[in-house]
TORZA-344170 format. One record per residue (C-alpha): x, y negated, z negated. Coordinates in steps of 0.5 Angstrom, whole numbers, plus 500, padded with zeros to 3 digits. Each point is the difference from the previous one (the first is absolute). Layout:
# TORZA-344170
  px  py  pz
   X   Y   Z
...
# end
This chain:
# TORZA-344170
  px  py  pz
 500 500 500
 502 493 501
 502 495 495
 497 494 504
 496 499 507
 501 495 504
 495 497 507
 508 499 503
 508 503 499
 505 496 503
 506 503 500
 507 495 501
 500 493 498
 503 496 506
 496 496 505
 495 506 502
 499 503 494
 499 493 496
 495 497 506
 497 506 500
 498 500 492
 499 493 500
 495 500 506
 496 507 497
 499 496 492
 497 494 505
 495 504 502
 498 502 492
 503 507 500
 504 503 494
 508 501 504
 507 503 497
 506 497 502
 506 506 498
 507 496 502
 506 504 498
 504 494 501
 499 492 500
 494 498 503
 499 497 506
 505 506 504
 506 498 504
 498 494 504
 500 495 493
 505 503 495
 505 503 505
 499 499 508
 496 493 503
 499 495 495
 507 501 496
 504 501 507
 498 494 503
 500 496 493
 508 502 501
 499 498 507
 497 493 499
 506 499 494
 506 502 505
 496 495 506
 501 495 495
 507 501 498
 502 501 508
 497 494 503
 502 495 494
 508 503 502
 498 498 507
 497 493 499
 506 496 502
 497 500 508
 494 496 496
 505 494 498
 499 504 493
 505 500 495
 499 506 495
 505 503 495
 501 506 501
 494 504 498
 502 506 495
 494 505 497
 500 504 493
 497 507 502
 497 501 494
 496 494 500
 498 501 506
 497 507 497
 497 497 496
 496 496 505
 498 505 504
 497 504 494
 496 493 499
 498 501 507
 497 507 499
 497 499 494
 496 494 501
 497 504 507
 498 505 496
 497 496 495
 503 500 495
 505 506 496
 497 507 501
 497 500 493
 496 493 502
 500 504 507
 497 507 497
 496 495 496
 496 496 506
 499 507 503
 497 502 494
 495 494 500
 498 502 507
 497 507 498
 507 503 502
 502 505 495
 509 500 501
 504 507 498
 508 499 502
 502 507 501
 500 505 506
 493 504 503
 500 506 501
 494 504 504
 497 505 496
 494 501 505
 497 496 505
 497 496 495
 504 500 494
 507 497 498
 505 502 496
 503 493 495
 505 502 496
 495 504 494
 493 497 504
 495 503 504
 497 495 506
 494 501 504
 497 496 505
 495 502 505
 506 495 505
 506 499 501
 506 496 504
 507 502 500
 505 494 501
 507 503 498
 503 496 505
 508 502 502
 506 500 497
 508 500 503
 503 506 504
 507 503 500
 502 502 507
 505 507 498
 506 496 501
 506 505 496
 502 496 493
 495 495 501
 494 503 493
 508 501 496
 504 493 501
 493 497 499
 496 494 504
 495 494 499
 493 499 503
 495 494 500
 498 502 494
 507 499 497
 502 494 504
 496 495 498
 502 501 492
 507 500 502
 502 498 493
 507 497 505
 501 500 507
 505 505 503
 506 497 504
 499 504 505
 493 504 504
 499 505 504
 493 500 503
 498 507 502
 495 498 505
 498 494 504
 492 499 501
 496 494 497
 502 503 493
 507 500 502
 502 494 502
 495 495 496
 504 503 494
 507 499 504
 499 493 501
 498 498 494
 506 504 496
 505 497 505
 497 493 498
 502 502 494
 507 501 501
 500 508 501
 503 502 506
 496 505 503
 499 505 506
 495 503 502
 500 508 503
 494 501 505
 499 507 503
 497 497 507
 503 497 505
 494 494 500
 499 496 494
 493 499 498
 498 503 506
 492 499 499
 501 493 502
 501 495 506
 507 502 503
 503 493 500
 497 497 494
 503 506 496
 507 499 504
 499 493 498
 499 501 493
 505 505 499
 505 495 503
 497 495 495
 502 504 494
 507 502 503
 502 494 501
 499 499 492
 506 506 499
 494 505 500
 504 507 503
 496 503 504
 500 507 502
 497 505 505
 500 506 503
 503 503 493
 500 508 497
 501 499 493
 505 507 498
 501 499 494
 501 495 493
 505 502 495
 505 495 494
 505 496 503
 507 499 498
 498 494 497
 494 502 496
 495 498 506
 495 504 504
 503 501 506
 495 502 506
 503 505 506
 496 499 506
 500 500 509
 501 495 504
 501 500 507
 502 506 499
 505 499 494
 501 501 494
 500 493 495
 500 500 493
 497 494 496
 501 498 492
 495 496 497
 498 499 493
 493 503 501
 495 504 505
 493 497 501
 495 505 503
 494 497 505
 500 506 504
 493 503 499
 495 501 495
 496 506 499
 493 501 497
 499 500 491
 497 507 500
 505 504 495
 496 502 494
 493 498 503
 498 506 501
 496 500 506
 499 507 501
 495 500 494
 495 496 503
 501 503 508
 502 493 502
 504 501 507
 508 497 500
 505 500 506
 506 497 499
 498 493 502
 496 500 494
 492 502 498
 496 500 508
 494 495 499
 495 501 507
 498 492 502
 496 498 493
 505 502 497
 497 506 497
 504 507 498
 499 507 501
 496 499 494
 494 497 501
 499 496 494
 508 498 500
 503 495 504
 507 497 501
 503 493 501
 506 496 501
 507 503 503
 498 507 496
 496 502 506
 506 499 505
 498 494 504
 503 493 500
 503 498 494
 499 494 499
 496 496 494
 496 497 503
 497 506 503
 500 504 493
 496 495 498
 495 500 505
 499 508 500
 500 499 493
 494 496 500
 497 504 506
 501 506 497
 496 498 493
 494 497 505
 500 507 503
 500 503 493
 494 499 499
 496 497 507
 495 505 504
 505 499 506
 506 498 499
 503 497 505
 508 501 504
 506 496 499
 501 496 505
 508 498 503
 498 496 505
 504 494 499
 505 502 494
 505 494 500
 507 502 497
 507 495 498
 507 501 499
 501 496 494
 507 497 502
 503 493 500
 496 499 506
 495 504 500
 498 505 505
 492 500 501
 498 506 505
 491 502 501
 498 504 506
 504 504 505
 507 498 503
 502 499 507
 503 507 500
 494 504 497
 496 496 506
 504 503 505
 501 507 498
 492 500 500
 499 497 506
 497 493 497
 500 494 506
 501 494 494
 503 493 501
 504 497 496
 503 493 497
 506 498 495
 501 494 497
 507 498 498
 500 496 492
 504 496 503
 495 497 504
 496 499 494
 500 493 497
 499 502 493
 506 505 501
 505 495 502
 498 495 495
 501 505 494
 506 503 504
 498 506 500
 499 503 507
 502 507 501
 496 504 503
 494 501 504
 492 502 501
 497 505 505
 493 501 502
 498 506 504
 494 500 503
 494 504 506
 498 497 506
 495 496 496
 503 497 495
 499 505 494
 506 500 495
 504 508 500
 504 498 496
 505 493 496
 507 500 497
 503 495 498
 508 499 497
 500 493 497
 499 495 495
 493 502 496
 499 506 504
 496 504 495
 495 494 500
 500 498 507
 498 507 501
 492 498 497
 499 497 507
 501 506 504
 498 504 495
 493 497 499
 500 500 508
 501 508 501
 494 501 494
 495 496 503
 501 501 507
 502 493 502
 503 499 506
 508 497 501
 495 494 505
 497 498 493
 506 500 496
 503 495 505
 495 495 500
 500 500 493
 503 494 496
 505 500 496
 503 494 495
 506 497 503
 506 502 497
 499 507 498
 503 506 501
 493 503 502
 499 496 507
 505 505 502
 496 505 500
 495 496 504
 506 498 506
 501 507 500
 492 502 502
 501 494 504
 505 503 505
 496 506 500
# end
């Protein structure tokens, strides 16, 4: 028999998980909330919001290094780690809501019971926490991802870092090693190279972020190595053993040689891997794959009253969707016809220093499929906004049909990540690039280059 019953489980604590609850308890149904670790998963505590808080610190010491072109004379710039630490908690704890007692407490007044420790299927509709029995009549699983080692010889033994580390660092390292170069990768790259660590970055393949345009991932990549970022493709990592001088040392090919690099630390950005170790799904017949749990388009499972949400079911891994499938999946929960997910425009963003903003297809993708598309670009430095603030590297591109419907937007540039809105909005609604140019825009302002790039189209 059960302790206590529940309308609604959630399993996982993170943007999906929490969405999920949260959306379930405004709909007056009595939900438990079970969360092994911190709430509000990878993106609040180790992942989106403690990344780019560092990236914006290491954006403002870089660009007050290099404000002399602005007939600025700044002495030169230093930073205290910790202090910076510490602002980076105050961010986290103020986008949570508070500590993660005030945390527990808020949830507590929506109707949301909280149990911090791991969940374990019993039956399809119990779960096992710690010495308690939970029943409900539906659940959602939200256990997200966490970091894969790649099976390189001594790599478990002389030991590694991953995101969850590396923004706790209590010092930095000298020197870095980054197994891995996708958006991950590189965004922790260049704001530990702003910081003064010297880094390199490892990548398998032979194309960096190889999801993206072509020439605006080149030009980013060009970016971050003029900044002394290392980057190196087409690399088979062999081996990681204790060098001479205490260091970690990485044996790796390279064009066929063989090369040795010493650093004081190794980050992993390689790859994650689906947080069903101890879950015990086999006990409620929830069908896994290596991906994660399988979810049909409403996101229901194998089991009809359990559902799944976020990076656990093996799709895009990117917050904003968690948290959307989380509100979905609660909805679905208890609607009489749930309805699917739809992936029809999902925006994504390089959060480097400048961002690189992509949504829709690429030219490559239109072409292996055959696609007729039009396209046009706009140079930043053709945009007043940009050349006033001084910062004009990059560019916008705009794919669209015959008829002027968007297929896809990428942006590498100055406030890409919000420039993104625009053709985001237009993608979603079916607003054509015709609309997009005839519309007016305050002058001068990094959006008209959206709108100037319609217009060539």
């Amino acid at each position: 028999m059960a302790d206590k019953t529940y309308d609604l489980i959630v399993i996982g604590g993170g943007a999906a998980g929490s969405t999920a609850a949260n959306t379930a308890a405004a709909m007056q149904k009595h939900v438990a909330l079970i969360e092994a670790d911190k709430l509000g998963g990878t993106c609040l505590n180790y992942g989106c919001d403690p990344t780019k808080t560092l990236l914006q610190i290491a954006t403002m010491l870089h660009r007050s290094r290099y404000a002399q072109r602005y007939g600025l004379s700044i002495p030169a710039a230093t930073f205290d780690w910790q202090q910076v630490q510490d602002y980076v908690q105050s961010v986290i704890t103020r986008i949570r809501g508070g500590s993660l007692a005030e945390a527990d407490a808020s949830l507590k007044k929506q109707g949301i019971d909280v149990f911090h420790t791991r969940a374990a299927f019993t039956s399809s509709h119990t779960i096992s926490v710690e010495d308690q029995t939970l029943y409900a009549e539906k659940i959602i699983v939200a256990t997200g991802t966490s970091n894969q080692c790649p099976p390189v010889r001594g790599l478990q033994e002389i030991g590694y870092i991953t995101n969850k580390d590396a923004v706790y660092l209590p010092q930095l390292p000298g020197s870095l090693a980054i197994i891995g170069a996708g958006p991950i990768g590189l965004e922790f790259a260049q704001l530990f190279q702003r910081f003064g660590v010297q880094v390199t970055v490892l990548e398998h393949n032979t194309q960096l972020l190889n999801k993206e345009e072509q020439e605006q991932a080149d030009q980013l990549c060009d970016i971050l190595s003029s900044e002394g970022i290392k980057l190196a493709t087409g690399i088979e990592l062999n081996q990681v053993e204790r060098a001479a001088s205490g260091q970690k040392q990485l044996i790796y090919q390279e064009d066929g040689a063989q090369k040795q690099l010493a650093v004081d630390e190794i980050l992993l950005a390689t790859g994650r891997r689906p947080n069903l170790d101890g879950l015990n799904t086999e006990a409620a017949t929830i069908h896994t794959t290596e991906k994660g749990i399988s979810v049909d388009a409403t996101l229901r499972t194998s089991v009809s009253h359990i559902w799944a949400a976020g990076d656990i079911t093996g799709g895009y891994q990117y917050t904003h969707v968690a948290s959307d499938q989380g509100r979905l999946a609660a909805n679905n929960a208890f609607a009489p016809t749930p309805q699917p997910f739809t992936d029809q425009a999902i925006p994504w963003v390089t959060y480097t220093d400048p961002p690189l903003a992509h949504i829709g297809k690429t030219e490559a993708e239109l072409r292996d499929e055959g696609c007729s598309y039009k396209v046009a670009r706009l140079s930043f430095e053709e945009n007043e906004r940009a050349i006033m603030n001084g910062r004009t590297s990059g560019c916008l591109k705009l794919l669209t049909d015959e008829n002027g419907i968007i297929l896809g937007g990428h942006i590498l540039g100055e406030r890409a990540d919000d420039l993104l809105a625009q053709i985001v909005l237009a993608m979603k609604t079916g607003i054509s690039v015709q609309t997009l140019a005839h519309t007016i825009l305050p002058y001068p302002t990094l959006s008209e280059a959206v709108r100037w790039t319609a217009d060539r189209l």
